[in-house]
C-alpha positions in Angstrom: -71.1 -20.7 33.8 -68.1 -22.5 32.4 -68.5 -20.7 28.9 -68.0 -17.4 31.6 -65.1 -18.7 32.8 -63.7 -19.6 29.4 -64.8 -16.0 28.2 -63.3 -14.3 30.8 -60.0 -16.2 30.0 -60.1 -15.5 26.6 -60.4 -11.5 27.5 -57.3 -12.1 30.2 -55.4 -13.5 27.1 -56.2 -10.4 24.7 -55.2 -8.4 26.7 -51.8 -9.7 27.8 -51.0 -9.3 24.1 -52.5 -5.5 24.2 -49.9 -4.9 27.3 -46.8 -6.9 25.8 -47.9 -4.6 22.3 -47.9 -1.6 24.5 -44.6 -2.4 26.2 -43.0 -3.0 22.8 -43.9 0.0 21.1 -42.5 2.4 24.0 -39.7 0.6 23.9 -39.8 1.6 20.0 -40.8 5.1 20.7 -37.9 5.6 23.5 -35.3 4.7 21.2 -36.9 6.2 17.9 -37.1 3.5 15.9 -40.3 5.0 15.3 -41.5 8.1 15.1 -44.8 9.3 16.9 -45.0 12.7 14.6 -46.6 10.1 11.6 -50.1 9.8 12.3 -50.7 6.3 12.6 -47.9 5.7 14.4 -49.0 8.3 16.6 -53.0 6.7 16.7 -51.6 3.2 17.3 -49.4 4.3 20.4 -52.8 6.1 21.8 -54.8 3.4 21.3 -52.6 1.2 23.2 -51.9 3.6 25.7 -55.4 4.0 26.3 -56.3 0.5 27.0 -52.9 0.1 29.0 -52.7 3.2 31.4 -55.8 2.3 33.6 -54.3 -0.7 34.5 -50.9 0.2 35.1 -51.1 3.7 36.6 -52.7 2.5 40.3 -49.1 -0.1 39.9 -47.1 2.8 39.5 -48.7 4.6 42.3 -47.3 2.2 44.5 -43.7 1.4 43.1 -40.5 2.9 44.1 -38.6 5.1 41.3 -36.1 2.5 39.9 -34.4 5.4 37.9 -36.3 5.4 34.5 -37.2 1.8 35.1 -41.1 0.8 34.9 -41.8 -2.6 35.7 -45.5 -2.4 36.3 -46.0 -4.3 32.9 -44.4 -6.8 34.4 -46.7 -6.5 37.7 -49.7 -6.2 35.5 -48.8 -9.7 33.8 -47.8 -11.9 36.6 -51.3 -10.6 38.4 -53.4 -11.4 35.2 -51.6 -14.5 34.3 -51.9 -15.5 38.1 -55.9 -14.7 37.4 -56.1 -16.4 34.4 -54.7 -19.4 36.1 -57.4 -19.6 38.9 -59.8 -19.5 36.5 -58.8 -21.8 34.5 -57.7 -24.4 37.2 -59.3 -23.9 40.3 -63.1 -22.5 39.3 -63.3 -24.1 36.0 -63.3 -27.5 37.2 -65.7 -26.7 39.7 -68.4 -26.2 37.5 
């Protein structure tokens, strides 16, 4: 059970990076430091869009319009980092 538990963290961990990566390269898009008409560019933003959106979009369902603003990133970390912190402190020394 505790190789779970360190599995599971491990996964949380990816995938922080995957929404950190995400958040960097629409920041890169936005302000066309890169362009999404060049096809990996293009296949690299939809890849991590992909992974990202189902995460975020029920977030952004329920936040108010901050005026271009999206913070649900943000959201999305705190929650898994919050997670990843049970696990790793309250159920992984209970096994």
């Amino acid at each position: 059970m505790n190789a779970l538990l360190i599995t599971l963290s491990s996964v949380i961990s990816l995938y922080i990076y995957v929404i950190i990566a995400s958040a960097v390269f629409s920041w890169l898009i936005a302000f066309n430091v890169v362009n999404t008409q060049n096809k990996f560019v293009y296949t690299v933003y939809d890849i991590l869009n992909r992974l990202t959106e189902p995460a975020l979009a029920p977030i952004r369902r329920f936040m108010p319009n901050l005026g271009g603003l999206d913070i649900s990133p943000v959201i999305l970390l705190l929650a898994l980092i919050f997670v990843q912190n049970f696990i790793r402190f309250d159920l992984a020394p209970l096994m």
